[in-house]
OpenMM code with the backbone's topology and positions (N, CA, C; nanometers):
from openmm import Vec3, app, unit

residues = "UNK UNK UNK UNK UNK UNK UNK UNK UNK UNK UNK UNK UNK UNK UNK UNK UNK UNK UNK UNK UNK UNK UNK UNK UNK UNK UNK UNK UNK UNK UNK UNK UNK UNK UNK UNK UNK UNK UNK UNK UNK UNK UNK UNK UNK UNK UNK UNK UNK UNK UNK UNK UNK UNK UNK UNK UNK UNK UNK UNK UNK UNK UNK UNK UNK UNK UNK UNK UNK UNK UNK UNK UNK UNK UNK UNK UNK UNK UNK UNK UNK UNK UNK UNK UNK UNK UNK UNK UNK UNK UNK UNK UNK UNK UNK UNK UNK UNK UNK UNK UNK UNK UNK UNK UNK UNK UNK UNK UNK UNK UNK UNK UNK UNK UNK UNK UNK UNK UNK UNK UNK UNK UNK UNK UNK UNK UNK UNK UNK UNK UNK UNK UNK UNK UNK UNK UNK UNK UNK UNK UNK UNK UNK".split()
positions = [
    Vec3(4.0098, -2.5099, -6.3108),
    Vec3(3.9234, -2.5178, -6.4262),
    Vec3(3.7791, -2.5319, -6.3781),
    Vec3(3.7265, -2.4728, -6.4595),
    Vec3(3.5160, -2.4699, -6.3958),
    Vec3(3.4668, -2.5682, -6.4306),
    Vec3(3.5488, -2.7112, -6.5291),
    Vec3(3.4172, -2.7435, -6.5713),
    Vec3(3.4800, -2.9231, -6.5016),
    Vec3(3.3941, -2.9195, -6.4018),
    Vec3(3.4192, -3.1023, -6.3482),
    Vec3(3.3617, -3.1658, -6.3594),
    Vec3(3.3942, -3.2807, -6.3888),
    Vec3(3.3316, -3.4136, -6.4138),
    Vec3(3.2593, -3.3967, -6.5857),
    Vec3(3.1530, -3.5353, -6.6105),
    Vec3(3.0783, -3.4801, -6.7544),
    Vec3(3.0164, -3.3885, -6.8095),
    Vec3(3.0286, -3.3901, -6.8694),
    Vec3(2.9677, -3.2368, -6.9699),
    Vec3(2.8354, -3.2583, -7.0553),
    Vec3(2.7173, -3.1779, -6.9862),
    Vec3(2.5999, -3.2131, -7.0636),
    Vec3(2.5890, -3.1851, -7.1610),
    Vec3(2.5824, -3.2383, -7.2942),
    Vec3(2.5419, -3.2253, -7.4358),
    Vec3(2.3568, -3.2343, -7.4375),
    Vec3(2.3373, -3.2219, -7.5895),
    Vec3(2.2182, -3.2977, -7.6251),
    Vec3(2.2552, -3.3661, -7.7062),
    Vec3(2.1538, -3.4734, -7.7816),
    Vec3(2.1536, -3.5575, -7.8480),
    Vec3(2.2037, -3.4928, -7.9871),
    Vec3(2.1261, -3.3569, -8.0175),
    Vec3(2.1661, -3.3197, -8.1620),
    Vec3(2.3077, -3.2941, -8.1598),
    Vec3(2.3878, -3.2510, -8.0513),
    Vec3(2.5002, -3.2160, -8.0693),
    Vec3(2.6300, -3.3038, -8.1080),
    Vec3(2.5305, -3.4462, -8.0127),
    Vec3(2.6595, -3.5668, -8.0218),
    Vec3(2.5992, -3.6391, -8.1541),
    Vec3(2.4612, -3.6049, -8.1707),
    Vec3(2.4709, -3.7605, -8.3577),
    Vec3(2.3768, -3.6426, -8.4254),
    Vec3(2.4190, -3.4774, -8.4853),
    Vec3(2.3560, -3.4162, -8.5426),
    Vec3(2.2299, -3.4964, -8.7356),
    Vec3(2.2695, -3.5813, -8.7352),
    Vec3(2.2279, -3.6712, -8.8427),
    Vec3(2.1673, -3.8012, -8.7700),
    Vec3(2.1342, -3.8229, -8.6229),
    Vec3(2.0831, -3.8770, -8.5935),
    Vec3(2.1450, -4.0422, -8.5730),
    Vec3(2.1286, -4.1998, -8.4931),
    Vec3(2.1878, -4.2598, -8.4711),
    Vec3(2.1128, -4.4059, -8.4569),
    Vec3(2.1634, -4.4995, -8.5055),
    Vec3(2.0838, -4.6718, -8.4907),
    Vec3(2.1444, -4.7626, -8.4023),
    Vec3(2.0558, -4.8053, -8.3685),
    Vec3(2.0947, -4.9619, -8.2361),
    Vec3(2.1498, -5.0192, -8.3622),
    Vec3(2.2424, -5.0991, -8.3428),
    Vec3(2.3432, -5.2010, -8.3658),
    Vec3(2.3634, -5.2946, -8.3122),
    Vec3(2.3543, -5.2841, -8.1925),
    Vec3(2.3798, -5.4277, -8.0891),
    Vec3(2.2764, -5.4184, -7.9761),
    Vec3(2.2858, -5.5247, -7.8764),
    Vec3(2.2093, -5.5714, -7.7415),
    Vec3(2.2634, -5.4538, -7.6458),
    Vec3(2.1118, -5.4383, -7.5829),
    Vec3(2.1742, -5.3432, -7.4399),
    Vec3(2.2040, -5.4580, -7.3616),
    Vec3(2.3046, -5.3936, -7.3319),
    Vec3(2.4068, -5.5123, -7.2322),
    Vec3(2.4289, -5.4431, -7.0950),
    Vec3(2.4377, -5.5072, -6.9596),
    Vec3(2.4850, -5.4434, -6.8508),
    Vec3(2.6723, -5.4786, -6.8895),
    Vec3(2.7076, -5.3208, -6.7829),
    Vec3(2.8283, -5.3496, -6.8077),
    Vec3(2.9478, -5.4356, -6.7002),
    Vec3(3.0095, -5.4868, -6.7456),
    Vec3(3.1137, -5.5352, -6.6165),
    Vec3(3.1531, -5.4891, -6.5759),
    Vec3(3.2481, -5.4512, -6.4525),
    Vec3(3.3214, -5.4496, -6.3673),
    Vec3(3.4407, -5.4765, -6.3643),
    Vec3(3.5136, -5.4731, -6.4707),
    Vec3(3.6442, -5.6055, -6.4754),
    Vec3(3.7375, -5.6091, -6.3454),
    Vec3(3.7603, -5.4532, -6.2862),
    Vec3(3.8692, -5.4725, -6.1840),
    Vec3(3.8182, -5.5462, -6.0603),
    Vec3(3.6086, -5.5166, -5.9861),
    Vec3(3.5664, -5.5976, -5.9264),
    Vec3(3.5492, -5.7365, -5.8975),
    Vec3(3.5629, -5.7849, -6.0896),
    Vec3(3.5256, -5.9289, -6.0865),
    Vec3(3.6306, -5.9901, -6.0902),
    Vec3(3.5828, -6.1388, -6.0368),
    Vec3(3.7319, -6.2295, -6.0020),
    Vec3(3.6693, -6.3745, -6.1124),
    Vec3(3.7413, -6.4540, -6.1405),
    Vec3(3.7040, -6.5612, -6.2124),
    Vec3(3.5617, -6.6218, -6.1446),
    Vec3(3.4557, -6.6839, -6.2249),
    Vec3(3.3729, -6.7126, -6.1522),
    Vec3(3.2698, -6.6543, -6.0893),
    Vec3(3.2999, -6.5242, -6.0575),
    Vec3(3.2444, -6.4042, -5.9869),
    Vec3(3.2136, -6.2866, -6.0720),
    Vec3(3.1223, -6.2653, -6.1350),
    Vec3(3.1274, -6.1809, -6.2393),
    Vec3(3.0154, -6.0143, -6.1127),
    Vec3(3.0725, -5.9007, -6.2045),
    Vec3(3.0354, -5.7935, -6.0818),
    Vec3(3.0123, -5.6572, -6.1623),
    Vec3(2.8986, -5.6523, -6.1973),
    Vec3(2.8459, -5.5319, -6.2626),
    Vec3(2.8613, -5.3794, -6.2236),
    Vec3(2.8945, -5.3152, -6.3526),
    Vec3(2.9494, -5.1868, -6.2916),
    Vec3(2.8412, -5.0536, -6.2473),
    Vec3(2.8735, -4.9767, -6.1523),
    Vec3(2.7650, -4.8752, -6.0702),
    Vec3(2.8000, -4.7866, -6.1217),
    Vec3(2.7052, -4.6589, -6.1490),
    Vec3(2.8013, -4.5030, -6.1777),
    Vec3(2.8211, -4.5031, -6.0261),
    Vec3(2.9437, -4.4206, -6.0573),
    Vec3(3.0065, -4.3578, -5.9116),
    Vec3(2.9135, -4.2609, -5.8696),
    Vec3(2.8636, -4.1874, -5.9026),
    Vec3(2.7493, -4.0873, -5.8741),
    Vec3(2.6060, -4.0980, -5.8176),
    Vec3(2.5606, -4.1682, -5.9206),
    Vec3(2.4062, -4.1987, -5.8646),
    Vec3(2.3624, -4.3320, -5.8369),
    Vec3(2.5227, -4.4364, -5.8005),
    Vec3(2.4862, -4.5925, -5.7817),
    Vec3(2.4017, -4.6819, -5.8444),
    Vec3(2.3502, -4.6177, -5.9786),
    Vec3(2.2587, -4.7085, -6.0477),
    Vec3(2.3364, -4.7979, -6.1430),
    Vec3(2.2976, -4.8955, -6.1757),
    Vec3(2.3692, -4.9785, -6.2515),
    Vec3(2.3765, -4.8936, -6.4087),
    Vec3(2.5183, -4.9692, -6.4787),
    Vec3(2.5314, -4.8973, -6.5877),
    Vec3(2.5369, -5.0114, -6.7071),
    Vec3(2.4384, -4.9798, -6.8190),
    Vec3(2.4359, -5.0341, -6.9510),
    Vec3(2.4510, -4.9555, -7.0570),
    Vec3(2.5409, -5.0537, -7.1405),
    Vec3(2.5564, -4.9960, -7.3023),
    Vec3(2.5058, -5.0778, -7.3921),
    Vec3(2.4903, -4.9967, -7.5024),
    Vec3(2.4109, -5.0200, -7.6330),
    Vec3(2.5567, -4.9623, -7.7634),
    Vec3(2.5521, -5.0774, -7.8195),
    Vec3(2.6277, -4.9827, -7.9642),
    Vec3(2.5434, -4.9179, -8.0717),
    Vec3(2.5736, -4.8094, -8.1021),
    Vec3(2.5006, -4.7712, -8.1480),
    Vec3(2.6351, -4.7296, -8.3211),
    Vec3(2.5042, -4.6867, -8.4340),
    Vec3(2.6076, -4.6521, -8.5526),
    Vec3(2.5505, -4.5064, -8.5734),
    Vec3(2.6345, -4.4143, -8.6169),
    Vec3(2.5998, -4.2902, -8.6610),
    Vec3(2.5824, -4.2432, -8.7419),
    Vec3(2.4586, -4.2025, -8.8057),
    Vec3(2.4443, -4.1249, -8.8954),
    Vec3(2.4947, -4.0580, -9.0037),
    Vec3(2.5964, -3.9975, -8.9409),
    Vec3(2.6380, -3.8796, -9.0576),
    Vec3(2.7826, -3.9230, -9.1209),
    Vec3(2.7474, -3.8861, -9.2501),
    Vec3(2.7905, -3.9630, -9.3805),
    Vec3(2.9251, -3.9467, -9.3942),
    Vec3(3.0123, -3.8377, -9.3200),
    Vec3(3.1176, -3.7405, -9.3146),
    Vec3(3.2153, -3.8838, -9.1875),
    Vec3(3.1370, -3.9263, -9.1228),
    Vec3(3.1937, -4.0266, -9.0236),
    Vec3(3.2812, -4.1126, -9.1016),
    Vec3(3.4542, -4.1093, -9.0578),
    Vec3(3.5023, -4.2382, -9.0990),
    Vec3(3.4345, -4.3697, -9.0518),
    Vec3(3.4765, -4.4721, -9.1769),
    Vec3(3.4109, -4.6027, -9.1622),
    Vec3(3.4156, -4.6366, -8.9611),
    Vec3(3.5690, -4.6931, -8.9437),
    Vec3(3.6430, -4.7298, -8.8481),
    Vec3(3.5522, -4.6402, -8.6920),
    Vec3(3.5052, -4.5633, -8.7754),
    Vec3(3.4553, -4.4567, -8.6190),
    Vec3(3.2944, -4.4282, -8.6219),
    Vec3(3.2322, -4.5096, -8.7017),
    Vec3(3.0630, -4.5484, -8.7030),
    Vec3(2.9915, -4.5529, -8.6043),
    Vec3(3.0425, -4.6806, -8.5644),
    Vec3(3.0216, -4.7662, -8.3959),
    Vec3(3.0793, -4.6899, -8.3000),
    Vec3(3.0013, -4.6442, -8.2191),
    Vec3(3.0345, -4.5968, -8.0800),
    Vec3(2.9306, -4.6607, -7.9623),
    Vec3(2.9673, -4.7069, -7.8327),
    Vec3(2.8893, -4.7594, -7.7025),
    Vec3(2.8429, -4.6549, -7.6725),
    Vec3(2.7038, -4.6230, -7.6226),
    Vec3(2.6912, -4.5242, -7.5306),
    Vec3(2.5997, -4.5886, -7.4265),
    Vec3(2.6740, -4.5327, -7.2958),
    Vec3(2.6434, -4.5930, -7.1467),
    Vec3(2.4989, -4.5523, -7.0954),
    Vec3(2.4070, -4.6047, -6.9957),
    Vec3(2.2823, -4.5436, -7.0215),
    Vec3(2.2756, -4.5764, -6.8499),
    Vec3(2.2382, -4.5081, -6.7556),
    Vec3(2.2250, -4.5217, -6.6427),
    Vec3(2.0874, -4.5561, -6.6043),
    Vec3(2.0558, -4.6666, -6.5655),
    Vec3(1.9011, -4.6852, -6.5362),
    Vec3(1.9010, -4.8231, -6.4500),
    Vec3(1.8359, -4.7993, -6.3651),
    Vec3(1.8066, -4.9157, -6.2258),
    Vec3(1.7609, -4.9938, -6.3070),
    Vec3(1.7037, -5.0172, -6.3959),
    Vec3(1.6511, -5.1527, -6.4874),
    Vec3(1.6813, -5.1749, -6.6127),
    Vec3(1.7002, -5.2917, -6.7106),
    Vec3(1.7548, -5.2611, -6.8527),
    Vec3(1.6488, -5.1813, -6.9324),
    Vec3(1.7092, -5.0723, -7.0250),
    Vec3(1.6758, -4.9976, -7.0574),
    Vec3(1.6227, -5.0844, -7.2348),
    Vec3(1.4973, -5.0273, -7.2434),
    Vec3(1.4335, -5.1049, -7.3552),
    Vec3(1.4521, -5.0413, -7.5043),
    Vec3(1.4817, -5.0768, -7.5977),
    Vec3(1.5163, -5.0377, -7.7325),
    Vec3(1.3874, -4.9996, -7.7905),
    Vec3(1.3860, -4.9036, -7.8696),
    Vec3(1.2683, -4.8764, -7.9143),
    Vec3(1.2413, -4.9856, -8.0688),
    Vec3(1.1206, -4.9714, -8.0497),
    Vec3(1.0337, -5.1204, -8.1590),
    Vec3(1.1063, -5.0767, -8.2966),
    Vec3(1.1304, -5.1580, -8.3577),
    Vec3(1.1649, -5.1839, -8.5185),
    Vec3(1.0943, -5.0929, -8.6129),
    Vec3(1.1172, -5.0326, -8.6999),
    Vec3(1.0423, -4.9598, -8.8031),
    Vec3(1.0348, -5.0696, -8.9407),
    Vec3(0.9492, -5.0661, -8.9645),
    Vec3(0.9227, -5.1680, -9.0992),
    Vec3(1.0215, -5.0990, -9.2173),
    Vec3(1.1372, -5.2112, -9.3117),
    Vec3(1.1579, -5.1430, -9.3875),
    Vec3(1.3026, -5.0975, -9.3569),
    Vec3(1.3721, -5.1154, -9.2277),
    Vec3(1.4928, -5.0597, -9.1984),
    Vec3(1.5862, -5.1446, -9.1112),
    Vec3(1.6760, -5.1564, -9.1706),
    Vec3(1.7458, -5.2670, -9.1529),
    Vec3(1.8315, -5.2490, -8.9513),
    Vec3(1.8234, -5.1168, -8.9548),
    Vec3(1.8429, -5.0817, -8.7748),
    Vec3(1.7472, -4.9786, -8.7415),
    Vec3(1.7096, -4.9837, -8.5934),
    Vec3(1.6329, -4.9316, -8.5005),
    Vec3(1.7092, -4.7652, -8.4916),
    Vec3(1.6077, -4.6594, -8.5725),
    Vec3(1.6779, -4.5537, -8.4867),
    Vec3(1.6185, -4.5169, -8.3087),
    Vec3(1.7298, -4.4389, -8.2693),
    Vec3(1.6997, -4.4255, -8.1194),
    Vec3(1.7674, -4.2831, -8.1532),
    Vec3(1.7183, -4.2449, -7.9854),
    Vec3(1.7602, -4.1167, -7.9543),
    Vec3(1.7997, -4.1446, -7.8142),
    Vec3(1.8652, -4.0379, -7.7540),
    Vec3(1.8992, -4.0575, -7.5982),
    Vec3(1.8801, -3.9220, -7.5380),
    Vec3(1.8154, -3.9210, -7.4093),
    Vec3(1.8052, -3.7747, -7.3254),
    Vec3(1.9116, -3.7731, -7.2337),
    Vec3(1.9232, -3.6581, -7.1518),
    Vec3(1.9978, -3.6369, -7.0907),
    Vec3(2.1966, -3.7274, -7.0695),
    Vec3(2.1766, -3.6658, -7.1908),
    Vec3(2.3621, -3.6872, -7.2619),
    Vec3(2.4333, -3.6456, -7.1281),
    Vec3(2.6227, -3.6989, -7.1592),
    Vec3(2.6889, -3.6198, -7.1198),
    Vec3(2.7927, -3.6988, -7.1600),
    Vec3(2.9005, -3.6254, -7.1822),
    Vec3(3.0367, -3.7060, -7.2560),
    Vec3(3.1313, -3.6426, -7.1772),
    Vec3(3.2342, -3.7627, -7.1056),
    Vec3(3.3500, -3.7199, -7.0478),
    Vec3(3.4804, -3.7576, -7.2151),
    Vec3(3.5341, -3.6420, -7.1615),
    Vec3(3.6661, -3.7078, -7.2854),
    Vec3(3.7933, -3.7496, -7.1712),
    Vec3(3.8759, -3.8662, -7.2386),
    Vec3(3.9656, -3.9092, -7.1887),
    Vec3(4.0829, -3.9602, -7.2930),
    Vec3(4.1745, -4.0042, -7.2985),
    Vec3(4.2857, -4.0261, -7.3451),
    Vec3(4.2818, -4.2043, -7.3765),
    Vec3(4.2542, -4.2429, -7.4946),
    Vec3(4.2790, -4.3681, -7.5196),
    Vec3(4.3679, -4.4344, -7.4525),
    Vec3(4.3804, -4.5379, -7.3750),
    Vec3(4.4839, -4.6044, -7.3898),
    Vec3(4.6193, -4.6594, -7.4820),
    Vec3(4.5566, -4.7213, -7.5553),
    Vec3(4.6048, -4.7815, -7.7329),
    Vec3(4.6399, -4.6914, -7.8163),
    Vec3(4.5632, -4.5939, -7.8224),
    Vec3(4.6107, -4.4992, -7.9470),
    Vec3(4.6902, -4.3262, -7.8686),
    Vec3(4.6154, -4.3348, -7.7731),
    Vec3(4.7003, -4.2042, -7.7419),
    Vec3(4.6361, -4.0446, -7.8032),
    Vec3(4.4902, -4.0882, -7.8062),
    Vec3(4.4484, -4.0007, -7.9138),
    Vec3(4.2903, -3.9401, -7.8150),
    Vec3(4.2734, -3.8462, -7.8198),
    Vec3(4.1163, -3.8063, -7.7244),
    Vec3(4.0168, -3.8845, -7.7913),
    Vec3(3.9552, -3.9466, -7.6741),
    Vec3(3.8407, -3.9984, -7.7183),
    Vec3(3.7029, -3.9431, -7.6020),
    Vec3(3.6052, -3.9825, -7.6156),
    Vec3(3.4877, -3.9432, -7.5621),
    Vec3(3.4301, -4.0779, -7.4860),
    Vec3(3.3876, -4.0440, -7.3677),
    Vec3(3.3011, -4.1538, -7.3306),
    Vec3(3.1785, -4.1053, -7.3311),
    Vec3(3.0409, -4.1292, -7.3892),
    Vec3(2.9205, -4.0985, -7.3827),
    Vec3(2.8030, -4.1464, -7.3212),
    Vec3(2.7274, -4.0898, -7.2213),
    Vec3(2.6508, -4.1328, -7.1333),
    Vec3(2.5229, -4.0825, -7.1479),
    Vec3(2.4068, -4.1757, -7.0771),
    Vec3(2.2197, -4.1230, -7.1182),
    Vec3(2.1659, -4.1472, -7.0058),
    Vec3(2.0688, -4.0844, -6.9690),
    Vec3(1.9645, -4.1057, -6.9085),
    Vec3(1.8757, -4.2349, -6.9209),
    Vec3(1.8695, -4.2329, -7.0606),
    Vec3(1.7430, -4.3177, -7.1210),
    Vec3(1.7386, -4.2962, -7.2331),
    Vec3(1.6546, -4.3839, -7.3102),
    Vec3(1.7138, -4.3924, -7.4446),
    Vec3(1.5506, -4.4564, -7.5048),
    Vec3(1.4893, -4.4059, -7.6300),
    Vec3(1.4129, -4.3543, -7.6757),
    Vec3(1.3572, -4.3826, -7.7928),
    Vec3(1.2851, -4.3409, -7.9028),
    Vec3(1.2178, -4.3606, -8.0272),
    Vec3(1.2814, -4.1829, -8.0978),
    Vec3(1.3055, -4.2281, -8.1725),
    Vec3(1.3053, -4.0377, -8.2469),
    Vec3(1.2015, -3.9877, -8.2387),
    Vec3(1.1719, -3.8218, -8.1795),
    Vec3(1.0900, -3.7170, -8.2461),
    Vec3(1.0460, -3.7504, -8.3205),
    Vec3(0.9227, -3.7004, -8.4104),
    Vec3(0.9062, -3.6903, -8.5428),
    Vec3(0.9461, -3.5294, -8.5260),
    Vec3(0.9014, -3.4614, -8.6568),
    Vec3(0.8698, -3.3563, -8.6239),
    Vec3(0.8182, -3.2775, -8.7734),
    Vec3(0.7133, -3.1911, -8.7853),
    Vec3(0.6701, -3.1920, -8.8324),
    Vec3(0.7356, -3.0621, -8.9743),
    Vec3(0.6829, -3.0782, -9.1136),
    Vec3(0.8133, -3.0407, -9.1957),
    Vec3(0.7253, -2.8572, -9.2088),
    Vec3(0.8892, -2.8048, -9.2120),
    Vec3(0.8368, -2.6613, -9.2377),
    Vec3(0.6927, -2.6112, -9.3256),
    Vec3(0.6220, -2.5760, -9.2762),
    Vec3(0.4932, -2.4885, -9.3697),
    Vec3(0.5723, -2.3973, -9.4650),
    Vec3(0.5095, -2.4671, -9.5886),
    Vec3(0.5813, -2.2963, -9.7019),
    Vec3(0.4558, -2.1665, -9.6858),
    Vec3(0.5936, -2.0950, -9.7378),
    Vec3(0.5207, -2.0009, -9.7563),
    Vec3(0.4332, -1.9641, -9.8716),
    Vec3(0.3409, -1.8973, -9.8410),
    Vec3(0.2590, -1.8690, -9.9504),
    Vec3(0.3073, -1.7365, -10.0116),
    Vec3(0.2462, -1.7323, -10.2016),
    Vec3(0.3238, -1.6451, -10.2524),
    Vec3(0.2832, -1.4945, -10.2402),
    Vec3(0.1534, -1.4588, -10.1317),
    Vec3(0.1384, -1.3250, -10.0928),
    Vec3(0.2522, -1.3100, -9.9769),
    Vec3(0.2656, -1.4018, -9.8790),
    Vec3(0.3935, -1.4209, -9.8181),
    Vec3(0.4825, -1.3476, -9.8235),
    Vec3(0.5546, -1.4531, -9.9474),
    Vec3(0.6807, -1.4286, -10.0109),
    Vec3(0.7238, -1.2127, -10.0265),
    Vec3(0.5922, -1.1936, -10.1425),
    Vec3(0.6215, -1.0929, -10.1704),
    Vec3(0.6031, -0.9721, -10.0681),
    Vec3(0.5427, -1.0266, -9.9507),
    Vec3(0.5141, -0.9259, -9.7935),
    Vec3(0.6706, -0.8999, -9.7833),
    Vec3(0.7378, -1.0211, -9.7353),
    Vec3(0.8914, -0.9998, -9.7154),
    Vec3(1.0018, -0.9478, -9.8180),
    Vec3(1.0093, -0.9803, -9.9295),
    Vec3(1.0245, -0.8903, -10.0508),
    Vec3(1.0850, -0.7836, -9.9920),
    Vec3(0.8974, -0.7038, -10.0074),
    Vec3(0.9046, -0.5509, -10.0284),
    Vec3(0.9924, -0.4591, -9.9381),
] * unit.nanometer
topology = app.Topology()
chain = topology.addChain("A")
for resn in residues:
    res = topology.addResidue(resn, chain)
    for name in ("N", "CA", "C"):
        topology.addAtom(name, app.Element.getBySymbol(name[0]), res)
């Protein structure tokens, strides 16, 4: 098969309706490293940088309740900073660059799930709203 290891997405592809902090960026554990007492933070296997998650909730309205909340892992030598509060909104939207989602097989349920991973993690775009057209425009394309 051609395609190994994670698979680069973009952001629009994995939260097309866009996505909010929910919880603390947290570094992640280690569980099989750590021993009682000894707690041992987990590395990507790849680029040895330490790895943190953020929960984040999704956007789009079509999302069962139960499947809102998703972690996504964020690779960065330092904790990665949440973007500032918007007045007026009860969660922080964010965005994330350089995606990539491995899928794997639940444990518990037996069902494909996704693990989702970032570069870094961000403030939304704005972006600015379509120009209308004007009605000499309109009738140019018309004819």
């Amino acid at each position: 098969m051609a395609i190994q290891g994670p698979i680069p997405v973009s952001f629009d592809q994995v939260f097309p309706h866009g996505c909010y902090i929910v919880g603390e960026v947290e570094q992640v554990k280690d569980f099989d490293a750590s021993s009682k007492g000894r707690t041992v933070y987990a590395k990507d296997k790849t680029t040895g940088e330490p790895v943190w998650q953020v929960a984040v909730m999704d956007a789009d309205p079509t999302v069962k309740a139960g499947q809102k909340t998703v972690s996504v892992k964020i690779l960065s030598a330092v904790q990665p900073v949440p973007p500032a509060p918007l007045p007026g909104l009860p969660f922080v939207p964010v965005e994330f660059d350089a995606m990539t989602v491995t899928p794997y097989v639940g444990q518990n349920t037996g069902r494909l799930a996704w693990s989702i991973r970032a570069r870094a993690m961000r403030a939304p775009r704005t972006t600015a709203a379509p120009a209308k057209q004007s009605a000499a425009t309109s009738k140019d394309i018309a004819a």
